[in-house]
Structure formats: structure tokens, C-alpha cells
N, CA, C and O atoms as a MOPAC input file, in Angstrom:
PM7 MOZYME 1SCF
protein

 N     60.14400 1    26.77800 1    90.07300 1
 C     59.71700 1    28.12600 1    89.76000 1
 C     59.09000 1    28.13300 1    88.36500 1
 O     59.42500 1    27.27000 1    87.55300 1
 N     58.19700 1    29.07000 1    88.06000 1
 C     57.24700 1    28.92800 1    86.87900 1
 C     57.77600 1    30.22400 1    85.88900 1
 O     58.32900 1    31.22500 1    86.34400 1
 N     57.54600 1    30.03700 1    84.72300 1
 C     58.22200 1    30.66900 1    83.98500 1
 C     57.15100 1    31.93100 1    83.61400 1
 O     56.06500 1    31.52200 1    83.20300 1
 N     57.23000 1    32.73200 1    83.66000 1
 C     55.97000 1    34.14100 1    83.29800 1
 C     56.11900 1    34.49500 1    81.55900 1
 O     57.03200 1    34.21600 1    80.78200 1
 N     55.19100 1    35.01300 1    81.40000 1
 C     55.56000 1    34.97300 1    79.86800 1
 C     55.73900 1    36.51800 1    80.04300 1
 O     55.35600 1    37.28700 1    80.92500 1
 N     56.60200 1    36.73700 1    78.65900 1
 C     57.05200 1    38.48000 1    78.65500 1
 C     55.00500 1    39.21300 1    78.69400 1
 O     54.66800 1    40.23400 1    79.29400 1
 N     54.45100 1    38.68000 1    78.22400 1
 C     53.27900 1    39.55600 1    78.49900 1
 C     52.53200 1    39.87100 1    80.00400 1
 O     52.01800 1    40.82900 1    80.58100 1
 N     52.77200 1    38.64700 1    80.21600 1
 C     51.98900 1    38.64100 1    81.84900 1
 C     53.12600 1    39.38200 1    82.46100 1
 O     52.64900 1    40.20300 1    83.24400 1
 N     54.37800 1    39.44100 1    82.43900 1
 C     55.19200 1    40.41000 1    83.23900 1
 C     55.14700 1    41.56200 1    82.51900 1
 O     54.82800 1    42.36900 1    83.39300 1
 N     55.25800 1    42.19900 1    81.47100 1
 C     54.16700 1    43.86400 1    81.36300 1
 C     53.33300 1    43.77100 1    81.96100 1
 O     53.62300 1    44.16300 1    83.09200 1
 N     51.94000 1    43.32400 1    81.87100 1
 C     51.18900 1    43.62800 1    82.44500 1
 C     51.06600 1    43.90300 1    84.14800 1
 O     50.31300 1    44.76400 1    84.60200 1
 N     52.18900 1    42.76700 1    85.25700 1
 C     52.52500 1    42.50600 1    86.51900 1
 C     53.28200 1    44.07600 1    86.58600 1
 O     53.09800 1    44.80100 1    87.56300 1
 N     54.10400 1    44.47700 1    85.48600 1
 C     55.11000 1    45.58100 1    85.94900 1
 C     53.83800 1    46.85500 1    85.53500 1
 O     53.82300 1    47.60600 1    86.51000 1
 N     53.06900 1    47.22800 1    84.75400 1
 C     52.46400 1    48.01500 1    84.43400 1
 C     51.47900 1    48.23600 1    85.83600 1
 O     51.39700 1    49.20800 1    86.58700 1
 N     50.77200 1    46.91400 1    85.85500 1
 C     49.63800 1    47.10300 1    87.52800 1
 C     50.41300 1    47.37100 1    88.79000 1
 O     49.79900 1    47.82700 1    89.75500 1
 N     52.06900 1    47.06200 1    88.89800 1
 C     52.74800 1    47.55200 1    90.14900 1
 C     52.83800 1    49.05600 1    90.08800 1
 O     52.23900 1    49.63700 1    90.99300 1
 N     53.55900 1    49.91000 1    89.07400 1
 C     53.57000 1    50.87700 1    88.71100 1
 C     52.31400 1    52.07300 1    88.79300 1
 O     52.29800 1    53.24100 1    89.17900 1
 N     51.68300 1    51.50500 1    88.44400 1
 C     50.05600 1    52.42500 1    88.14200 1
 C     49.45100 1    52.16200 1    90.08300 1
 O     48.44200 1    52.84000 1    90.27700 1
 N     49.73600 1    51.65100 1    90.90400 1
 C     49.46600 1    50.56100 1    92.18700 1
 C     50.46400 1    52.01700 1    93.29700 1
 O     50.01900 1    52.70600 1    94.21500 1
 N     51.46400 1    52.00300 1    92.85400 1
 C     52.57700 1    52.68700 1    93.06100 1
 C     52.47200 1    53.88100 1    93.02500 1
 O     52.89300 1    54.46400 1    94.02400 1
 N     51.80900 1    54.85100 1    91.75100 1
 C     51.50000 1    55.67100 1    91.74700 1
 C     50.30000 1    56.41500 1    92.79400 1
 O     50.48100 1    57.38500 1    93.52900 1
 N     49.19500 1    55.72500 1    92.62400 1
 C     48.18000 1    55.41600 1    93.59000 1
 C     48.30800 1    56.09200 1    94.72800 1
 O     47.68200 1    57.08300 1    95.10300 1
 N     49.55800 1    55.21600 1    95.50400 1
 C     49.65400 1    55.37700 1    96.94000 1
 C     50.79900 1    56.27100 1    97.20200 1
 O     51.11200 1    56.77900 1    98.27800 1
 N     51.27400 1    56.36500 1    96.25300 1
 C     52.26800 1    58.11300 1    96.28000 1
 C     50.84800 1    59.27800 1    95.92700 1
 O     50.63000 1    60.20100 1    96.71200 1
 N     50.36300 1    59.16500 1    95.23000 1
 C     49.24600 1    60.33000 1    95.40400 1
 C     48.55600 1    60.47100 1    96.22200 1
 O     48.35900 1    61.62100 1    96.61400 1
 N     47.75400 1    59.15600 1    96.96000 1
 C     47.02500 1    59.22100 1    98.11700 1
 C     47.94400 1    59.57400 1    99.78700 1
 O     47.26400 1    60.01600 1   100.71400 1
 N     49.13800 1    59.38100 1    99.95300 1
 C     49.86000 1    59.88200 1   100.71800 1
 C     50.04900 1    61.59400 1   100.58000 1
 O     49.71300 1    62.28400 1   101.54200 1
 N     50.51800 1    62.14500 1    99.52500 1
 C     50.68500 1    63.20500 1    98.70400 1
 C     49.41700 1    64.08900 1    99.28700 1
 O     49.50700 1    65.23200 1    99.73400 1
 N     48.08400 1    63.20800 1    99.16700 1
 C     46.75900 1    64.24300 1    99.45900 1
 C     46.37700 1    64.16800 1   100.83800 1
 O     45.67300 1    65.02800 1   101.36700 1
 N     46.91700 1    62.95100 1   101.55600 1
 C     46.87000 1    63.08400 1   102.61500 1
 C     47.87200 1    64.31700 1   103.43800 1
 O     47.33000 1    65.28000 1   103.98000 1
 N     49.06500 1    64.17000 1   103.44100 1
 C     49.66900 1    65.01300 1   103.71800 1
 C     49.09000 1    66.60500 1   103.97000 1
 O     49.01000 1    67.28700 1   104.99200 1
 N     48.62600 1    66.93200 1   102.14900 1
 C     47.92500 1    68.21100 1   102.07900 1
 C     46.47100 1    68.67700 1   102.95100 1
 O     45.99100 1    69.78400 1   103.19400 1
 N     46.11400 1    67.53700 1   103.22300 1
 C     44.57700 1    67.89800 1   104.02500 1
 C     45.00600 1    67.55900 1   105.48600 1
 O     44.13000 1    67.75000 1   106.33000 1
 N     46.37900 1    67.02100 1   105.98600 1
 C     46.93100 1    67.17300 1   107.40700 1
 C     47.04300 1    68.59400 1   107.34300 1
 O     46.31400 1    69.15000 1   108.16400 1
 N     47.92700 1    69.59000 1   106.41700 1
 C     48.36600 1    70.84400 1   106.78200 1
 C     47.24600 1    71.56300 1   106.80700 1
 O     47.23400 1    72.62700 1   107.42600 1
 N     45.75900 1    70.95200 1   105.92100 1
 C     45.27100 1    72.75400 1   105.48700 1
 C     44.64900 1    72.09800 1   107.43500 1
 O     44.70200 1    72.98300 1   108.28900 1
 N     44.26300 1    71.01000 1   107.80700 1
 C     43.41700 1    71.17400 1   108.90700 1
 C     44.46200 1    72.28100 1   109.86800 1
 O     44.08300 1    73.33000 1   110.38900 1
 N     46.04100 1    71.62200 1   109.92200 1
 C     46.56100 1    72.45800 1   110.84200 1
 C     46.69000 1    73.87300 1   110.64400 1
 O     47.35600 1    74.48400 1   111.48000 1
 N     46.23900 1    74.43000 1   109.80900 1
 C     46.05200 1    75.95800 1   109.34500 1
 C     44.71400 1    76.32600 1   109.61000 1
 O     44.42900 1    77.51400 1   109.46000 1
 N     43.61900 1    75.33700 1   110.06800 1
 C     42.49300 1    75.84600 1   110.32200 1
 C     41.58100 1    75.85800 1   109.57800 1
 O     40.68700 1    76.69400 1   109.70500 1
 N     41.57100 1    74.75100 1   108.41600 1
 C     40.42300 1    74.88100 1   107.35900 1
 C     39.32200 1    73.93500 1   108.07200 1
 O     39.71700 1    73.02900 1   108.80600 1
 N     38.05300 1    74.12600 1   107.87400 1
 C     37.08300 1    73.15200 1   108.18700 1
 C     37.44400 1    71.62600 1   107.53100 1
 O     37.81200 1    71.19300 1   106.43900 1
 N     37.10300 1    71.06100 1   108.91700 1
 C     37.06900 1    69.39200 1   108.07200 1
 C     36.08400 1    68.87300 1   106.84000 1
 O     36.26400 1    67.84700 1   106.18300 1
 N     34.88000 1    69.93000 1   106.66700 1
 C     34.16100 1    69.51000 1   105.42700 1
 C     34.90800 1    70.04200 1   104.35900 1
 O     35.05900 1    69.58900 1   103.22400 1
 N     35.36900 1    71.10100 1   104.89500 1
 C     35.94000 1    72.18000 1   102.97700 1
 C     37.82100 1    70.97700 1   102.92000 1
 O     38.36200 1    70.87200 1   101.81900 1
 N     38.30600 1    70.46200 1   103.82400 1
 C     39.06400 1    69.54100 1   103.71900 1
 C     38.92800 1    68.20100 1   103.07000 1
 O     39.84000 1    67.71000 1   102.40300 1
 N     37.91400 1    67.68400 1   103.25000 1
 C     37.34400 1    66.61600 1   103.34200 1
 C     37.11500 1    66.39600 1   101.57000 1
 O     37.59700 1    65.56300 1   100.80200 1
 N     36.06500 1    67.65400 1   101.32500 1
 C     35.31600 1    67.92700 1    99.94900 1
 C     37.17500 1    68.25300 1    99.00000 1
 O     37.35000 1    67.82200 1    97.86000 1
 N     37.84200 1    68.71800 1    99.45400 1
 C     39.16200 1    68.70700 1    99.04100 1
 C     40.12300 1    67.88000 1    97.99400 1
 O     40.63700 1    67.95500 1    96.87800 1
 N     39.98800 1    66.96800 1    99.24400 1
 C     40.71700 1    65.22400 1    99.28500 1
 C     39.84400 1    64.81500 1    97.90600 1
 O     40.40400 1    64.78400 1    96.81000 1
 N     38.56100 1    64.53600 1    98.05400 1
 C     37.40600 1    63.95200 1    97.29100 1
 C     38.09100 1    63.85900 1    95.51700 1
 O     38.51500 1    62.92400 1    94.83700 1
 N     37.91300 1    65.36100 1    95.26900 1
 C     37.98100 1    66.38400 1    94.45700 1
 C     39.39700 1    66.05600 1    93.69900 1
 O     39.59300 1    65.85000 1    92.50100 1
 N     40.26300 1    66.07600 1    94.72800 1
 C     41.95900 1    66.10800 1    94.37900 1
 C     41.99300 1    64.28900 1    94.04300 1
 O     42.74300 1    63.84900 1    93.17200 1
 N     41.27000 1    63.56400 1    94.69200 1
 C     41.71300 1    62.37600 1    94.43200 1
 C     40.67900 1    62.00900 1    92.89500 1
 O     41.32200 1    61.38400 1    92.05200 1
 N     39.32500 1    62.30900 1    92.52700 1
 C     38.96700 1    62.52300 1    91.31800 1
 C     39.84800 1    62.99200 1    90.25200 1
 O     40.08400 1    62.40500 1    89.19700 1
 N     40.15800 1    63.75100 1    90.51700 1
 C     40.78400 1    64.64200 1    89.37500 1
 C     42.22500 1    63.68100 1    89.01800 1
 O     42.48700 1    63.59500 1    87.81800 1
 N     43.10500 1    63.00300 1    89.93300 1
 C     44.43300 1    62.23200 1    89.95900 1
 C     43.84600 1    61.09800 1    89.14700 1
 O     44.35900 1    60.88200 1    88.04900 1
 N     42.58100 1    60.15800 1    89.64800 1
 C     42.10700 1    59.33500 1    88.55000 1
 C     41.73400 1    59.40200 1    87.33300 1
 O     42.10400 1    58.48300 1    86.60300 1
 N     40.91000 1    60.48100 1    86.75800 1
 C     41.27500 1    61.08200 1    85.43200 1
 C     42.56600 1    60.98000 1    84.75000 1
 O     42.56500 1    60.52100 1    83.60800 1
 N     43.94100 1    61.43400 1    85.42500 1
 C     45.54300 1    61.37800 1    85.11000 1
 C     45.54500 1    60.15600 1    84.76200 1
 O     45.63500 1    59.85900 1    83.57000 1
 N     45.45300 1    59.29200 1    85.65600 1
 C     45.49900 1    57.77300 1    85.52300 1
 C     45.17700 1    57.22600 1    84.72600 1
 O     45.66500 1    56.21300 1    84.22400 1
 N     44.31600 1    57.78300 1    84.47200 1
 C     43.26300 1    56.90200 1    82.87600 1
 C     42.27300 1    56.12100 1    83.75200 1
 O     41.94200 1    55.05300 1    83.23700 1
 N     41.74300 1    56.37000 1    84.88800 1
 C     40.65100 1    55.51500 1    85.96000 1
 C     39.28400 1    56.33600 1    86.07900 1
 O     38.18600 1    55.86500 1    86.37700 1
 N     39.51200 1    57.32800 1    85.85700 1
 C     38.25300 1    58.20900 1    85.95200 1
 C     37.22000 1    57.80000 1    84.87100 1
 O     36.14500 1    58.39300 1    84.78900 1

């Protein structure tokens, strides 16, 4: 087994974390554009939604 140096494991724990976040938000927006369709919103004003909501989460991130 190879030994990691304390930096490369920040960095391994920082990219899991930020990785992690990601796909809790993209689940999160998915979810929300399952309900508005089942309430009857158009799939474009849904769609343009998602876009929008997932822009704005990368900004948070520091990715935007």
C-alpha cells in the first residue's frame, strides 16, 4: 500500500466532498422539476428551471 501525503489527501477529501455536494444538489433539482411537471408546469418552463437552479448552485460552489 502507498503512502498519500497529508496534501494529496486534502485535496482527495476536498474533490470527494465538493463531488458529493454536486450530486445531492443535482438529485435535490431533480426531484423539484419531477413535482413542478406533476403539478402541470410545461416541460420548457421546467426544463429552463433545472438550467437556471443548477447555474446558480455552481456559483455556491465556487464553479460558476
Amino acid at each position: 500500500m502507498h503512502d498519500i501525503s497529508a496534501d494529496s489527501q486534502e485535496r482527495i477529501g476536498r474533490l470527494l466532498i465538493s463531488e458529493s455536494k454536486k450530486i445531492r444538489m443535482v438529485r435535490s433539482i431533480e426531484a423539484t422539476l419531477d413535482l413542478a411537471m406533476k403539478l402541470g408546469y410545461s416541460a420548457a418552463a421546467v426544463r429552463l428551471y433545472g438550467a437556471l437552479e443548477l447555474i446558480h448552485n455552481e456559483d455556491d460552489l465556487g464553479e460558476g
